[in-house]
mmCIF file as gemmi writes it, N, C-alpha and C atoms, coordinates in Angstrom:
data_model
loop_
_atom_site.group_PDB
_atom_site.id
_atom_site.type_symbol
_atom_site.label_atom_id
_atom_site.label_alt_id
_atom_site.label_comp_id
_atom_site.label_asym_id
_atom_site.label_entity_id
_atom_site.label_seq_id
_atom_site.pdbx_PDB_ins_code
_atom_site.Cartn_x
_atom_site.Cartn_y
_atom_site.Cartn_z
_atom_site.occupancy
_atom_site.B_iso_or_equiv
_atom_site.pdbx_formal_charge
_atom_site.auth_seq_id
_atom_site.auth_asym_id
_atom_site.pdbx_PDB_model_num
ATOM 1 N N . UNK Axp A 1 ? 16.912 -6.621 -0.604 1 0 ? 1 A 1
ATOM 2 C CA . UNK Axp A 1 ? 15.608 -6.92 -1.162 1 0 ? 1 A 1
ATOM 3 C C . UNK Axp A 1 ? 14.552 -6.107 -0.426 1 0 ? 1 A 1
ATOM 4 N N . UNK Axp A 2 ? 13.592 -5.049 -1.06 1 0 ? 2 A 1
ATOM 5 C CA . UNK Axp A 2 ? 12.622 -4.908 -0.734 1 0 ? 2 A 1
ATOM 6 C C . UNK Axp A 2 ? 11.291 -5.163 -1.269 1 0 ? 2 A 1
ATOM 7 N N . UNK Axp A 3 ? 10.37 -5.676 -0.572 1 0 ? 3 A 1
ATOM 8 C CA . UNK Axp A 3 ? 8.92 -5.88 -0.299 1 0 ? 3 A 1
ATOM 9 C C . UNK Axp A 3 ? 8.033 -5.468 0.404 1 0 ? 3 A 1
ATOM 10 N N . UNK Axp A 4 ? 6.618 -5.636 0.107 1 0 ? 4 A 1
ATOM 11 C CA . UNK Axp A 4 ? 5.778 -5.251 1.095 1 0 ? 4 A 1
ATOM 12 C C . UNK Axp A 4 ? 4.777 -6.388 1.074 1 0 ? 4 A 1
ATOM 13 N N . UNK Axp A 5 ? 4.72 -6.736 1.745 1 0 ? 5 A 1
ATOM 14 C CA . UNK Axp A 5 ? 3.521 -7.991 2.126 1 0 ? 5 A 1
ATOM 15 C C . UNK Axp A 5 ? 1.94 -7.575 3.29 1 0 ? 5 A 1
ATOM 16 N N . UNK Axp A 6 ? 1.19 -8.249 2.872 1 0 ? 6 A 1
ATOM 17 C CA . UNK Axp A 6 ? 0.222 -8.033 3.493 1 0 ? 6 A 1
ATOM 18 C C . UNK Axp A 6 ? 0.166 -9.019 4.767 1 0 ? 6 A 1
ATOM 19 N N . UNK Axp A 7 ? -0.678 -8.82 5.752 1 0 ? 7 A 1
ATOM 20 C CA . UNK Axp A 7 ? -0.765 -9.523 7.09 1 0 ? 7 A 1
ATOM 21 C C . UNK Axp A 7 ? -1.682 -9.148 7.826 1 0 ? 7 A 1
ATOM 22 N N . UNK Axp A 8 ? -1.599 -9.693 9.249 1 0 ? 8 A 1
ATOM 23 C CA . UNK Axp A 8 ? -2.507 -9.742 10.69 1 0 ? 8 A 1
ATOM 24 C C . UNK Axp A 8 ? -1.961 -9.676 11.64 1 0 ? 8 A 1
ATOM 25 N N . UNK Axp A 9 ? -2.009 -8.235 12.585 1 0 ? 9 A 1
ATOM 26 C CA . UNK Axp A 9 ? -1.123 -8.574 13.707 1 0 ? 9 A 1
ATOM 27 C C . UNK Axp A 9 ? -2.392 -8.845 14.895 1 0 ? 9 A 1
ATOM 28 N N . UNK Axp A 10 ? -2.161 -10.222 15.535 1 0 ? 10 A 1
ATOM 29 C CA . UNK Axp A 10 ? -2.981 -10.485 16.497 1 0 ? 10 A 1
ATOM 30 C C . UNK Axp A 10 ? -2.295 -11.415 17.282 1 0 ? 10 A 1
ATOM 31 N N . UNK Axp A 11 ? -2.49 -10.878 18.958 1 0 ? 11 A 1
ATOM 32 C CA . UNK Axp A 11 ? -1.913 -10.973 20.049 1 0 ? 11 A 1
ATOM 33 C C . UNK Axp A 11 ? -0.201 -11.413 20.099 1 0 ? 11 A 1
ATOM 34 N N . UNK Axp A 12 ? 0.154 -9.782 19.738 1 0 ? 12 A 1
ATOM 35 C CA . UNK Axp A 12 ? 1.428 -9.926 19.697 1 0 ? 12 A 1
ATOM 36 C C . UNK Axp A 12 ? 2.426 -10.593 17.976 1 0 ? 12 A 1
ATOM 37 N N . UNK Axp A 13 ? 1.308 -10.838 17.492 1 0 ? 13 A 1
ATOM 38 C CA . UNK Axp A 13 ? 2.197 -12.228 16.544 1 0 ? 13 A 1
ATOM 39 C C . UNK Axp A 13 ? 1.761 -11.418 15.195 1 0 ? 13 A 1
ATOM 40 N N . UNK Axp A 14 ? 2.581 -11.377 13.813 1 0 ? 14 A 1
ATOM 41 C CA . UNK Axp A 14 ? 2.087 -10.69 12.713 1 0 ? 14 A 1
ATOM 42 C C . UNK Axp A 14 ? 2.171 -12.275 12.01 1 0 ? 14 A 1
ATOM 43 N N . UNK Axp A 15 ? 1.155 -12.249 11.237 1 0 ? 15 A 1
ATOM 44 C CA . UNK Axp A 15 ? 0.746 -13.461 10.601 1 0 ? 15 A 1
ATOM 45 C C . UNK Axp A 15 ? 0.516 -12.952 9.357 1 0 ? 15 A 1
ATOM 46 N N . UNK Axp A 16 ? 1.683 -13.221 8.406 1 0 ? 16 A 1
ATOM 47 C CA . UNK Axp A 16 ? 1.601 -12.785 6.774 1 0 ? 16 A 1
ATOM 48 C C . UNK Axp A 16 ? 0.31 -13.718 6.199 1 0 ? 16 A 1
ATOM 49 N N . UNK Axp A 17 ? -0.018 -13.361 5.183 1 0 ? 17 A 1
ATOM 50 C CA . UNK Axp A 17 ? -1.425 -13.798 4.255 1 0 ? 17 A 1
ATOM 51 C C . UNK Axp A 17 ? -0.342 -14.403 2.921 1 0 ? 17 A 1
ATOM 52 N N . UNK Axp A 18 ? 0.962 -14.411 2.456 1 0 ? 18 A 1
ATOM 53 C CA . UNK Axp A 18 ? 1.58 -14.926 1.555 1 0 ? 18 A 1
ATOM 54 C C . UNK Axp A 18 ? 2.63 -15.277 1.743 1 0 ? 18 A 1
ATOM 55 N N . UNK Axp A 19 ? 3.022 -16.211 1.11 1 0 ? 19 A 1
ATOM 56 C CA . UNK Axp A 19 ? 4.899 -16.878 1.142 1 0 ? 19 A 1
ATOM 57 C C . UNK Axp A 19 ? 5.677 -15.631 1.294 1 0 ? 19 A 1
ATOM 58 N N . UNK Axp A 20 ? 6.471 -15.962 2.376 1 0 ? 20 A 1
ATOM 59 C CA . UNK Axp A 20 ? 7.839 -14.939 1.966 1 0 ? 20 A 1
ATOM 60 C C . UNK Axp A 20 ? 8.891 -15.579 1.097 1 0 ? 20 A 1
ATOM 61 N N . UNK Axp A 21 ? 9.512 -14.733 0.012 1 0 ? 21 A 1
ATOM 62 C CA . UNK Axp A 21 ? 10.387 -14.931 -0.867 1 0 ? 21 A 1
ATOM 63 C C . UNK Axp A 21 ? 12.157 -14.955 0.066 1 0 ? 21 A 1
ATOM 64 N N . UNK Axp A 22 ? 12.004 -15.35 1.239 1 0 ? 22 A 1
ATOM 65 C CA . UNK Axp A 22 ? 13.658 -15.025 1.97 1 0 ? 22 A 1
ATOM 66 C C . UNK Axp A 22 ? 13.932 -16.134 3.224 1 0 ? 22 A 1
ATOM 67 N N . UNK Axp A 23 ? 15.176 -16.504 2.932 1 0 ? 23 A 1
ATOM 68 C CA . UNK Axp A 23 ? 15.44 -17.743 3.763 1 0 ? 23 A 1
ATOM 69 C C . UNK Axp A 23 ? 16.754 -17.543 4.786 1 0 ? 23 A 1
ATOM 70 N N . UNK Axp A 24 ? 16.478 -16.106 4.862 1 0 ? 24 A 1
ATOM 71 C CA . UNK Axp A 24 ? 17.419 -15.651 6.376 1 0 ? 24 A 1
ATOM 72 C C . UNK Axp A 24 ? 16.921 -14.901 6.885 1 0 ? 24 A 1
ATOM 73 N N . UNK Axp A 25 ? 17.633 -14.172 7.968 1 0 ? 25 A 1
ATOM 74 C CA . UNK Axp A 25 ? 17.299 -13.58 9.056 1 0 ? 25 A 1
ATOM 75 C C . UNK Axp A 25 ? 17.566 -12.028 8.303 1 0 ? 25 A 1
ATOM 76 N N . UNK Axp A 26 ? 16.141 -11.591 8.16 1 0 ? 26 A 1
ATOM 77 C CA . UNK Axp A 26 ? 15.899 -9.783 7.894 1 0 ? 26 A 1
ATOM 78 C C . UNK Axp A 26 ? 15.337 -8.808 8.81 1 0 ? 26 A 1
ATOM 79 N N . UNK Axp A 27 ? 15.767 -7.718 8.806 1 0 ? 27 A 1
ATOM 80 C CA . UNK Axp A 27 ? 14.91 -6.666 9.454 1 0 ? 27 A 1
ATOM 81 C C . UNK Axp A 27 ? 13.884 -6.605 8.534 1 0 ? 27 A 1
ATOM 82 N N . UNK Axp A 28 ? 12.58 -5.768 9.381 1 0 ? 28 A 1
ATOM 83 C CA . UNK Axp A 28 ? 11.558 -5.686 8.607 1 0 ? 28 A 1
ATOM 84 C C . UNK Axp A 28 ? 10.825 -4.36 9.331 1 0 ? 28 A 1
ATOM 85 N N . UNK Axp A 29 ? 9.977 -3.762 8.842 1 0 ? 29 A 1
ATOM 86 C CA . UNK Axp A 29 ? 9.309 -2.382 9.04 1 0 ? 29 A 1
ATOM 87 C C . UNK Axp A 29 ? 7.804 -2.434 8.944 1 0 ? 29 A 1
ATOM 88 N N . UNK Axp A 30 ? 6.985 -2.758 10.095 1 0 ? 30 A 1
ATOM 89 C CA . UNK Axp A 30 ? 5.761 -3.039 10.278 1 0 ? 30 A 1
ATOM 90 C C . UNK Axp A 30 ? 4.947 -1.722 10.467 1 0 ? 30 A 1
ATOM 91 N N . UNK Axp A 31 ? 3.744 -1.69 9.348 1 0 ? 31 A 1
ATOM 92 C CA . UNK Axp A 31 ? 3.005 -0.54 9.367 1 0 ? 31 A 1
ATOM 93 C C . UNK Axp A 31 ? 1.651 -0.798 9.583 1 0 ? 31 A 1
ATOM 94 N N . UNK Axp A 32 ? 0.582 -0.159 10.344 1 0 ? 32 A 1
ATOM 95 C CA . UNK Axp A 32 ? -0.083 -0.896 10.94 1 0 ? 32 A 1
ATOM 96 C C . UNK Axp A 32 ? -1.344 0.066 10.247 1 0 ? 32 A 1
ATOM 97 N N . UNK Axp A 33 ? -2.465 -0.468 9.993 1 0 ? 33 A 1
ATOM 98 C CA . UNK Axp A 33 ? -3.57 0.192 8.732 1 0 ? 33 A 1
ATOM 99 C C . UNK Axp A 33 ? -4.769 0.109 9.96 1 0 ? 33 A 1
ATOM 100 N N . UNK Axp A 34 ? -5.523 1.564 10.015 1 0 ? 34 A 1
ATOM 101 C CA . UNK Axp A 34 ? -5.807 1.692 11.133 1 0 ? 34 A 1
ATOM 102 C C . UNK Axp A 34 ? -7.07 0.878 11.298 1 0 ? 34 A 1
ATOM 103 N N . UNK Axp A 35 ? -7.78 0.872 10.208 1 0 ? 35 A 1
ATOM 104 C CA . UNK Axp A 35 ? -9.149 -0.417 10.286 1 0 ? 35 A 1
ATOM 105 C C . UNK Axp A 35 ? -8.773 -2.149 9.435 1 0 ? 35 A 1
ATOM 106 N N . UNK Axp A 36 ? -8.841 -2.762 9.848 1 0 ? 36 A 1
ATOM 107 C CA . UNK Axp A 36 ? -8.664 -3.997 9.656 1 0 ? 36 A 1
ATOM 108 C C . UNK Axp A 36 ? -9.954 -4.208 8.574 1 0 ? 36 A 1
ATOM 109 N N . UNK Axp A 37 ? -11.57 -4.086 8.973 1 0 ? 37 A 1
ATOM 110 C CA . UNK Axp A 37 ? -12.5 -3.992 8.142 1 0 ? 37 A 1
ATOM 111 C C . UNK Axp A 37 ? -12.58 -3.485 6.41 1 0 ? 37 A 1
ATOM 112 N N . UNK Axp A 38 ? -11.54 -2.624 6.267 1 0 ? 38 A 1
ATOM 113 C CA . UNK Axp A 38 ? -11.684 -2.319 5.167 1 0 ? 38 A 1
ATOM 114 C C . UNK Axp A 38 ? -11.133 -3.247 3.758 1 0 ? 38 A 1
ATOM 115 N N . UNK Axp A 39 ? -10.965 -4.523 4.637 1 0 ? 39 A 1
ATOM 116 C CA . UNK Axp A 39 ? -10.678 -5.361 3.633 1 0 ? 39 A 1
ATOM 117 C C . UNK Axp A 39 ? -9.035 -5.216 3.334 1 0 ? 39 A 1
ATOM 118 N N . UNK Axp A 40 ? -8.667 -6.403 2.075 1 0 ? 40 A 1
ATOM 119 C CA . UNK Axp A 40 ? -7.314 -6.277 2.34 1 0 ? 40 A 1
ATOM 120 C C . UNK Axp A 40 ? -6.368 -6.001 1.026 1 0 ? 40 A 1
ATOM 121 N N . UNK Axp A 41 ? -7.227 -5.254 0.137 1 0 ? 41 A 1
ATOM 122 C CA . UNK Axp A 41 ? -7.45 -4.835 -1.16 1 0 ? 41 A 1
ATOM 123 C C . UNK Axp A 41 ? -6.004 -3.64 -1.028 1 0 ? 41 A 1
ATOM 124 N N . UNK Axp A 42 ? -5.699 -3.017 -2.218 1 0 ? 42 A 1
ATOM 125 C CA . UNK Axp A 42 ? -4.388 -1.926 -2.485 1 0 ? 42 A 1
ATOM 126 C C . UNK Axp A 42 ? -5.327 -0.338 -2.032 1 0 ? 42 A 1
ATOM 127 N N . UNK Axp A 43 ? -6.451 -0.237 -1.495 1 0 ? 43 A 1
ATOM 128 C CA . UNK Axp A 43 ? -7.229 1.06 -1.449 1 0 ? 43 A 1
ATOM 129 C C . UNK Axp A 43 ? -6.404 2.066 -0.893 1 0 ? 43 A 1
ATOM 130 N N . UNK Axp A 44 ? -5.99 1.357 0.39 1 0 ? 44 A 1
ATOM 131 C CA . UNK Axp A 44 ? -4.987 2.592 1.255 1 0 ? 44 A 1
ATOM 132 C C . UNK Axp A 44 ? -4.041 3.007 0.088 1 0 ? 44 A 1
ATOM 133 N N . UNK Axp A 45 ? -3.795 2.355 -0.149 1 0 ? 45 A 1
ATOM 134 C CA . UNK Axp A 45 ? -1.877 2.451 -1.073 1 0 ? 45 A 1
ATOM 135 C C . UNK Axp A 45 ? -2.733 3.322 -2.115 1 0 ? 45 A 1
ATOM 136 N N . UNK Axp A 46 ? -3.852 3.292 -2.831 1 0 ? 46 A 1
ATOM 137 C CA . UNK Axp A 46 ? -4.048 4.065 -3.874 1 0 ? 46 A 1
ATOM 138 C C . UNK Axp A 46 ? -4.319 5.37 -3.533 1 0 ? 46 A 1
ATOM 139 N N . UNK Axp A 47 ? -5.139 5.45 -2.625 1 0 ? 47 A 1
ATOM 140 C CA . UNK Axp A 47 ? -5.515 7.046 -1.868 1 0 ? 47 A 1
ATOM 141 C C . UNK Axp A 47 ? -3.88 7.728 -1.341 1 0 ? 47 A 1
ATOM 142 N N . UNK Axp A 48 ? -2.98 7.009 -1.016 1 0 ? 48 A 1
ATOM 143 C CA . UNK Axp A 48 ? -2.069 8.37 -0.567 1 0 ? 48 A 1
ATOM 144 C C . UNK Axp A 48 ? -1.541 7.931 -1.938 1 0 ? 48 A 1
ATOM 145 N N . UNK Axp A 49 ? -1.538 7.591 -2.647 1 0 ? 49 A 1
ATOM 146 C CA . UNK Axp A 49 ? -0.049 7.958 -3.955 1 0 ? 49 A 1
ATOM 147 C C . UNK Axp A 49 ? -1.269 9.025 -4.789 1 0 ? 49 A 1
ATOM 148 N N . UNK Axp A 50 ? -2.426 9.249 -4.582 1 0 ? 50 A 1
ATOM 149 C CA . UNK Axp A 50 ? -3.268 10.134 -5.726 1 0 ? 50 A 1
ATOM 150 C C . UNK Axp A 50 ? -2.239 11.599 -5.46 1 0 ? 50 A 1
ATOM 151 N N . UNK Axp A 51 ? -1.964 11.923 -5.038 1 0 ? 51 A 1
ATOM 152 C CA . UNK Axp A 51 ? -1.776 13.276 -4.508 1 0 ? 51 A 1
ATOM 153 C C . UNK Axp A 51 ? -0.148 13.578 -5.531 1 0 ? 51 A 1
ATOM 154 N N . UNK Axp A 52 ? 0.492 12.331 -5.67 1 0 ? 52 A 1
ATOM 155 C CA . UNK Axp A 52 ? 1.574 11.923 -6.472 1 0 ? 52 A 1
ATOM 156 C C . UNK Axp A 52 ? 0.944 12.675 -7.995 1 0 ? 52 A 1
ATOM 157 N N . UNK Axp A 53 ? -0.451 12.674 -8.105 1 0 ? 53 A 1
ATOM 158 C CA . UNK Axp A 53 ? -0.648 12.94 -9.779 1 0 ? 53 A 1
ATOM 159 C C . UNK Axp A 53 ? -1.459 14.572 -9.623 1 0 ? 53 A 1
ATOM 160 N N . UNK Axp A 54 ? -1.698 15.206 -8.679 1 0 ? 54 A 1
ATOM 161 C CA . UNK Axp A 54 ? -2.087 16.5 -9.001 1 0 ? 54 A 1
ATOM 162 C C . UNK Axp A 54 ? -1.648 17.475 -10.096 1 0 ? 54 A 1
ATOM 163 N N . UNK Axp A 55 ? 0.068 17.33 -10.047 1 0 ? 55 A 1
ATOM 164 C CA . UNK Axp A 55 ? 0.42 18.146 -11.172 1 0 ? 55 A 1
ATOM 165 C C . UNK Axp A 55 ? -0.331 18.021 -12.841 1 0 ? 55 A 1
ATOM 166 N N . UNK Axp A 56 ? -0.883 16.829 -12.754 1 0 ? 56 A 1
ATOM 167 C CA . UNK Axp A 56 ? -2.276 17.105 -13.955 1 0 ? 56 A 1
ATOM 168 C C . UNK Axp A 56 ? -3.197 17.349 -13.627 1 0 ? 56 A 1
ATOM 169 N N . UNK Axp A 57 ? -3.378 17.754 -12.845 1 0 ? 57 A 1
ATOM 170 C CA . UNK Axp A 57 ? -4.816 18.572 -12.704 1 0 ? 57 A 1
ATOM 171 C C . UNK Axp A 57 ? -4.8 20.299 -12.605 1 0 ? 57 A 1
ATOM 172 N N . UNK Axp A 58 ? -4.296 20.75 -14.021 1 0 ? 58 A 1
ATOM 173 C CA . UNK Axp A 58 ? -4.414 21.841 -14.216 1 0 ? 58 A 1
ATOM 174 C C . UNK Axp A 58 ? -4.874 22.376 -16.028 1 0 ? 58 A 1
ATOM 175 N N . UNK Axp A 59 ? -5.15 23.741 -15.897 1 0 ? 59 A 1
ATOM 176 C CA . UNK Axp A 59 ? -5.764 24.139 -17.202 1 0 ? 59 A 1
ATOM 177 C C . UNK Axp A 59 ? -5.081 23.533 -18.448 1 0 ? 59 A 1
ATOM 178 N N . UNK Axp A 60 ? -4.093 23.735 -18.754 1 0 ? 60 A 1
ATOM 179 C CA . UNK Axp A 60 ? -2.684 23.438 -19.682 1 0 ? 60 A 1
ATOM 180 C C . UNK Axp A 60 ? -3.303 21.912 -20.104 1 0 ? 60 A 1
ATOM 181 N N . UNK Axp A 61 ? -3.393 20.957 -19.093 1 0 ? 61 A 1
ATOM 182 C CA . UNK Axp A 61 ? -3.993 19.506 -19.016 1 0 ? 61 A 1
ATOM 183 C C . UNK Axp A 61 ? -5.196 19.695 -19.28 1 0 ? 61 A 1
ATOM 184 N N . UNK Axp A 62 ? -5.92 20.401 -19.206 1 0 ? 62 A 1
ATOM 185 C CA . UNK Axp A 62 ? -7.757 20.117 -19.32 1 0 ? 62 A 1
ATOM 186 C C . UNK Axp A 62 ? -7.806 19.813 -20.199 1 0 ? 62 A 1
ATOM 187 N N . UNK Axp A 63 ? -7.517 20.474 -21.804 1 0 ? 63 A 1
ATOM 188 C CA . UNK Axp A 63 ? -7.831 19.848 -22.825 1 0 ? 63 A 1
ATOM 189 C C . UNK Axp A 63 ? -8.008 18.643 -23.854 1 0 ? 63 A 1
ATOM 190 N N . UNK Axp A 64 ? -7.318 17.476 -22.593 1 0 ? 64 A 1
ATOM 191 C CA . UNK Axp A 64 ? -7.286 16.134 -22.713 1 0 ? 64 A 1
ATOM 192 C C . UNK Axp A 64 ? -8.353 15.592 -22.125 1 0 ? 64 A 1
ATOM 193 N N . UNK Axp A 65 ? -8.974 16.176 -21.484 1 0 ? 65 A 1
ATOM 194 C CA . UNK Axp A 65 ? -9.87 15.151 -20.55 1 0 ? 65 A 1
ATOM 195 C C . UNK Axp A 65 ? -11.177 15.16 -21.194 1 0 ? 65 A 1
ATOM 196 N N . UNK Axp A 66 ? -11.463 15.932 -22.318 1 0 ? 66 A 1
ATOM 197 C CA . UNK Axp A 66 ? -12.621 15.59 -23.189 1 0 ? 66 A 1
ATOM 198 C C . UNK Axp A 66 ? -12.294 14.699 -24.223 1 0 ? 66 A 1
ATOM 199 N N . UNK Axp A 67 ? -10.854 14.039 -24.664 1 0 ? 67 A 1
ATOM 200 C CA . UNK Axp A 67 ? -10.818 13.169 -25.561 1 0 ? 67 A 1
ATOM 201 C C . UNK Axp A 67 ? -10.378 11.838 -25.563 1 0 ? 67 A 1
């Protein structure tokens, strides 16, 4: 099973913000978002996957973006 859940790591301890869906013992892969302030919204996650859609951003494609 993979997931990604949101959280708080403070003093030592990661404190999820939702139910976990798992009732054994898992590894898990903690990634740490460098400002906490920016709220706890999908923003990060949307800014690196943009780069995923460049291949439309070329001439061949332009002619869609006026209609």
């Amino acid at each position: 099973m993979k997931c990604a859940l949101e959280g708080i790591y403070r003093n030592g301890v990661v404190e999820l913000l939702e139910d976990v869906p798992v009732h054994r013992t898992m590894k898990v892969i903690v990634v740490f978002k460098e400002d906490i302030n920016e709220g706890y919204g999908n923003k990060d996650w949307l800014r690196l996957s943009e780069s995923a859609f460049e291949f439309w951003d070329n001439e061949e494609d332009a002619y869609y973006d006026d209609l």
